[in-house]
N, C-alpha and C positions, 0 to 999 in steps of 0.2 A: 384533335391534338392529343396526342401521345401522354399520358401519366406521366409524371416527371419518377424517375427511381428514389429508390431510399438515399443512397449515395449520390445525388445529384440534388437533391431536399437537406440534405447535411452540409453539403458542398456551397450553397446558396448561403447556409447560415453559418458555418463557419469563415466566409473570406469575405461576409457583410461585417464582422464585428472588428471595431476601431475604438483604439486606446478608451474614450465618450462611452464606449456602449457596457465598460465592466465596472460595477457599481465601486464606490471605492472601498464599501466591507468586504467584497469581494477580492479585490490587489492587497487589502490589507491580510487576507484570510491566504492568499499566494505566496504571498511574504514567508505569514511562519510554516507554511507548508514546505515549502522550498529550504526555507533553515533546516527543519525538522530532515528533511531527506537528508540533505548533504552531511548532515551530522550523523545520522545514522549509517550511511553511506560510508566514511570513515571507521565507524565500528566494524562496519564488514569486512573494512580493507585486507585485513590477517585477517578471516576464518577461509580455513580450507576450500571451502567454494571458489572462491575468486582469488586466493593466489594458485589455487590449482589449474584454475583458467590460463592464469598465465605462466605457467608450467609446461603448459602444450602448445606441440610447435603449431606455427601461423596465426597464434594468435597473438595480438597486439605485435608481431614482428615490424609493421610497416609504418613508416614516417608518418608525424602528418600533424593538427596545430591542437589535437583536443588530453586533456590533463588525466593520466590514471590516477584516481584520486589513491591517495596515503604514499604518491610518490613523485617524483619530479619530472617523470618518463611522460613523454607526448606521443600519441599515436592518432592513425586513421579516427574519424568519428565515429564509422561504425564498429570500431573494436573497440573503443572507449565507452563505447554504448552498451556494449556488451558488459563489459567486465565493470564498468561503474554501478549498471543496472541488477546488475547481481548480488553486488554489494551493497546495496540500498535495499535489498530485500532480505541479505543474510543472516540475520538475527531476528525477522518477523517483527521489527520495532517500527515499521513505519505505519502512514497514517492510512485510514478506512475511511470506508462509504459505505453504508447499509444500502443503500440506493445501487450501486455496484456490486456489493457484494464480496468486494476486496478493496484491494491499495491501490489508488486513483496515482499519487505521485510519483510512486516507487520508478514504473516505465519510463514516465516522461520527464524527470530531470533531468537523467544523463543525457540525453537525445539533446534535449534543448541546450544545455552548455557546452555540450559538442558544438553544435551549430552556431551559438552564440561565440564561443572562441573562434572559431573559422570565419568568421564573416562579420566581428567587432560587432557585435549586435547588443544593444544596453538593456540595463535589469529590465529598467519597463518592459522591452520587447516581448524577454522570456517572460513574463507577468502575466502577461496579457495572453501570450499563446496558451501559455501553460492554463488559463482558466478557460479558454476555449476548447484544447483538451480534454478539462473535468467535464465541462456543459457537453460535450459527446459522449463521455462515458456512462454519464446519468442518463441519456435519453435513450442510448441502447437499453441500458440496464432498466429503465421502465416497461422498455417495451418487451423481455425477452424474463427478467426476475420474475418470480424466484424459481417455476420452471427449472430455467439454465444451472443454476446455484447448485439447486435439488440434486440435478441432474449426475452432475460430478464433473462437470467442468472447473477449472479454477479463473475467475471471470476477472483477477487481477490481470491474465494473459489474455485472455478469450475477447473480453471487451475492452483491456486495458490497451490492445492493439490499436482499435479503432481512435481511442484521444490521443495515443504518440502518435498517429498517422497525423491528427489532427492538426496537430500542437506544432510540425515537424512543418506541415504544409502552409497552416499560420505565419512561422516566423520565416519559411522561407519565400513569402508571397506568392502561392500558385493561386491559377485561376482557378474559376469555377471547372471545368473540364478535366483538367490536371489533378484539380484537390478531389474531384469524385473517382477519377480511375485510382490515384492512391488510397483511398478507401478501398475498391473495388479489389485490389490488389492484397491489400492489407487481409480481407477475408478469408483469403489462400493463406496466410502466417496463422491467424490463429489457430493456438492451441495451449496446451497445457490441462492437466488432470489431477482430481483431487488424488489419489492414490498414492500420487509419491511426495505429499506431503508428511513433513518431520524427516523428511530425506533432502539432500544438497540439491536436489531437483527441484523441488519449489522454488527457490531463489533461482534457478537458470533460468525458469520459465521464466521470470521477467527480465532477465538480462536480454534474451532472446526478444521478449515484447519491445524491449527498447532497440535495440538492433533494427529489428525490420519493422518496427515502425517509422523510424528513419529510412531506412533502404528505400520503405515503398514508396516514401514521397518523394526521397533524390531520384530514382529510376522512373516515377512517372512526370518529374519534372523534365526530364533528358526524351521524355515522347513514348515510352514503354505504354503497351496496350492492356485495358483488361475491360470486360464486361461489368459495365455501369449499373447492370440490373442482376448483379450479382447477391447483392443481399437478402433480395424476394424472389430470384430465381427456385424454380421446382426441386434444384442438385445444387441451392445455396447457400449460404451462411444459417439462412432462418429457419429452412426446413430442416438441411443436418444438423445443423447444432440443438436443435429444437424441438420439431417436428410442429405438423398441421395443428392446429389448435392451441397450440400452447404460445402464442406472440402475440402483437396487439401491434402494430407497426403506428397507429395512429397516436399513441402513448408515447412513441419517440417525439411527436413534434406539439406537445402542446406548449402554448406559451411561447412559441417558434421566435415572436418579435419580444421580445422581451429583451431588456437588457441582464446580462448575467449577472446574476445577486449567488449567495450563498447557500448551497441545499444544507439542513440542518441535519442529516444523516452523516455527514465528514464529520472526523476526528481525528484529534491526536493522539496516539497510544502514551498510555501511564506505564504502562506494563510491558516486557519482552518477548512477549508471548500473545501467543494467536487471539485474534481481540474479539474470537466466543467465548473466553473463558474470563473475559475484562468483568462481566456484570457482575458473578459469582464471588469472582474475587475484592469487586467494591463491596460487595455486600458482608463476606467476611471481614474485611476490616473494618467496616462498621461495628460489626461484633466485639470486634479486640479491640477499638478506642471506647466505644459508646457504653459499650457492657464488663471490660474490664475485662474481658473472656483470657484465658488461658489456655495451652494447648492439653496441659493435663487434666483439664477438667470434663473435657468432652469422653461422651460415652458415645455418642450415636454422630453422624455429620451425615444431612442428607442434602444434595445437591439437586432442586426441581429447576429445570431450565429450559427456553422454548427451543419447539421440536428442532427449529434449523439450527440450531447451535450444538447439538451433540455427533452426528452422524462421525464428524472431521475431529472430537474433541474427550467423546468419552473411550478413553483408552487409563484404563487403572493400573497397566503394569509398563511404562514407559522406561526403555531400553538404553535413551541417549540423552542428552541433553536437547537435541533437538525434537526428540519427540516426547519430552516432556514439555515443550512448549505446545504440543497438542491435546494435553492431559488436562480436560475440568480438574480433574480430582488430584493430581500433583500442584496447580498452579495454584488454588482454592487451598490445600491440605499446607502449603508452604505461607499462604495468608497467614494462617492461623500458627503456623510456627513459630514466624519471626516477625510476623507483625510489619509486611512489607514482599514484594516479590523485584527480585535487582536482577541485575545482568550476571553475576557471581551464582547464582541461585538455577543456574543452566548451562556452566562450565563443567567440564570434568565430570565427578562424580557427585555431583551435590545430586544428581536425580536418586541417587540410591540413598542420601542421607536416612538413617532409621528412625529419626523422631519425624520425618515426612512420612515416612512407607507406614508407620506404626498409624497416625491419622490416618492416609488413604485406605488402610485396614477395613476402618469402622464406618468408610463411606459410601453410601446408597446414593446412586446418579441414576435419574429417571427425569421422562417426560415431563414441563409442569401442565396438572389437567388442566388449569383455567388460563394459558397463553395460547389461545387459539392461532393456527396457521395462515390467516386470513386475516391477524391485524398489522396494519401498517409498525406499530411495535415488535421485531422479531429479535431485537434484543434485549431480551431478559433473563431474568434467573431469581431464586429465591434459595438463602441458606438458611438451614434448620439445623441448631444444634440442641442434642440434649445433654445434659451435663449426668455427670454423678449423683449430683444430687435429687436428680431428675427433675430439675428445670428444665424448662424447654423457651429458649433462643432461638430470632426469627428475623431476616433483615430481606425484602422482596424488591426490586424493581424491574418496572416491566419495559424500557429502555435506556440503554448507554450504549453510546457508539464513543467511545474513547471520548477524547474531552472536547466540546466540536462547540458552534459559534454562540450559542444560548450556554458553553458554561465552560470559555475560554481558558486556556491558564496562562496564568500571571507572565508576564517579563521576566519573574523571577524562576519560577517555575520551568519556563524554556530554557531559562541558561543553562539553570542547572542538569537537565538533561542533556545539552545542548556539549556543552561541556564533560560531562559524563562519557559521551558519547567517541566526541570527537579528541578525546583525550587519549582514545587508547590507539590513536596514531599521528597525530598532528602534534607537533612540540607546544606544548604548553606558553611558549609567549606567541603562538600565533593562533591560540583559538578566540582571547576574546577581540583581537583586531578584525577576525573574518566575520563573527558574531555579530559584532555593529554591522561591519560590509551588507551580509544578506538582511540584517533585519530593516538596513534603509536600501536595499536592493533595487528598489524604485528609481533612486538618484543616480546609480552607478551609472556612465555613460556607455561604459565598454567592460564589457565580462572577463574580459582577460586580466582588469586587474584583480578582478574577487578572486582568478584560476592563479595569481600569483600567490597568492597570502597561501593559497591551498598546498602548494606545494610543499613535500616530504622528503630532504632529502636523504634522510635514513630510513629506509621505507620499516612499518612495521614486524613484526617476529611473526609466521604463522600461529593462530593460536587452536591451543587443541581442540 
């Protein structure tokens, strides 16, 4: 008897898993992931990525039942897939996975409530795919991390492809056959590169993961062929993206029967900005509550951070606001200025502010020696500040992945960014009606009433 493939080993475990089999920290952990997107999601609606998207002709032109979020306009699934998924990504506020390596949710929301409006499908439905999803993403991501990461792939697209494929074939009930060659298929989409991060090309890359992670599973549901042994094929996903030595395919399937619980690598992002620069920046405001610290006092700011977290992040002299969302040393240097990093703090010109540049001045970003490469901790960082007075100030943690299931944030906490978020295009008496919607999302019977509240019908301003 024949090996079973990677994608036919996936396929088996994702269309075994039934409403019973996802713990319920797990649906509750879907919940505010799902809020968290669609809110951010909104933020994105105005920035230039995504109404530029729909700027250019054939896109979003053609009918059909799924909601462009920040406006009233209904299109095709998969150009609502598109242009939603890009705006879920447009301002790098969504949520992480260290286990990924990026943003497990960003792909697979829009996909899902596409498919969810077209086919009245209820919150639980997308809940449940949508964690079926994540539990693909993590098992890639075990088997193929940090390699892949290292590499320069951006593995929000690279393997974010494989849970929308996932999540897509989930809610649309393929079989085991069907849900493997949409995997199989889905291998041929991935892509996406670190390189054109802090550019509007980061967020298309997952506009696009959401797109055809949809496509792959509509077109192999309609009979579309692809090779099943594509993922461990010689000329396939694991050798190109990878190479010989560097994967562990047996790492994808441990724990295979398990019922899906919570990987404690997810988070929620605090911050606007790219979530390697989250530790440094907890750690300086440690500084400025715990020590009283002030920005004129510093003489010296040294930024020690582990290896994986600088390649994409140590950039000292940041151009735009979006690649100052790439800068240790702006997001960290803006810590310390105002005692807080906001979504205002990456518009316009605030990158050039000169009480920020003046800080980034006096700051040394380096390797830290003692966060070896090889501990399951790869989110850390340590701030050093030395003052005037030559005190020397010290805040170290050798893990944060944004705010994840061991150090939740409050109900209050969520709204408020929740609302922060979705304010800057949703009319203010319908964000906290939608608020309650997704945060009991579970109950909803039919998605289409949560895509009602959502509707914009003065769509938002492009914003600079």
């Amino acid at each position: 008897m024949s090996t079973p493939t990677v994608a036919a080993r996936l396929a088996d475990k994702i269309c075994s898993i039934t409403p019973d089999q996802v713990s319920r920290e797990a649906m509750a952990w879907a919940s505010i992931a799902v809020l968290d997107t669609i809110g951010v999601s909104f933020l994105g609606a105005g920035e230039p990525c995504t109404t530029l998207l729909l700027e250019t002709p054939g896109v979003a032109d053609a009918p059909g039942p799924a909601l462009l979020i920040g406006t009233a306009r209904r299109t095709s699934m998969l150009d609502a897939a598109l242009v939603n998924g890009t705006a879920a990504h447009a301002l790098d506020y969504d949520d992480v996975s260290g286990v990924v390596g990026g943003h497990p949710s960003a792909p697979m929301v829009a996909p899902l409530f596409a498919l969810a409006e077209a086919y009245q499908r209820s919150g639980r439905d997308v809940l449940v795919s949508f964690m079926v999803g994540v539990d693909v993403q993590h098992r890639i991501g075990r088997g193929v991390n940090y390699h892949h990461y290292a590499k320069g792939w951006h593995p929000t697209a690279t393997l974010g492809i494989f849970g929308t494929t996932a999540a897509a074939a989930h809610l649309l009930g393929l079989d085991r056959t069907k849900t493997a060659t949409a995997l199989a298929i889905a291998a041929s989409f991935a892509a996406g590169l670190k390189s054109n991060f802090g550019t509007m090309t980061k967020p298309l890359h997952v506009g696009h993961t959401a797109r055809d992670g949809l496509f792959a599973a509509l077109i192999a549901q309609r009979g579309y062929t692809a090779n099943a042994g594509t993922m461990e094929h010689k000329q396939g996903f694991l050798e190109v993206f990878n190479g010989a030595g560097n994967y562990d395919i047996e790492k994808m399937f441990t724990d295979l029967d398990a019922p899906i619980g919570v990987d404690p690598s997810l988070g929620i992002k605090q911050f606007p900005c790219c979530g390697s620069t989250h530790p440094a920046v907890t750690m300086m405001l440690k500084l400025v509550k715990e020590e009283g610290l002030r920005p004129e006092q510093a003489a010296k700011i040294e930024i020690l951070a582990q290896r994986r977290r600088l390649p994409h992040t140590n950039n000292p002299d940041p151009q735009s606001g979006l690649a100052a969302k790439f800068s240790i040393q702006y997001a960290t240097a803006r810590a310390l200025a105002d005692g807080a990093v906001r979504l205002e703090h990456f518009d316009g010109d605030a990158h050039l502010d000169p009480r920020v540049r003046a800080l980034m001045a006096i700051t040394d970003t380096r390797i830290h020696p003692d966060m070896p490469d090889d501990s399951p901790n790869e989110f850390g960082s340590e701030v050093i500040v030395t003052t005037h007075a030559g005190k020397r100030l010290a805040r170290r943690i050798d893990q944060l992945v944004g705010r994840g299931p061991e150090d939740p944030m409050s109900g209050e906490e969520l709204w408020e960014k929740f609302s922060d978020c979705a304010g800057h295009s949703l009319p203010q008496a319908q964000i906290k009606p939608l608020f309650d919607q997704l945060m009991h999302l579970e109950h909803i019977t039919d998605l289409n009433e949560v895509a009602r509240t959502m509707e914009v019908h003065e769509p938002p301003a492009r914003r600079a």
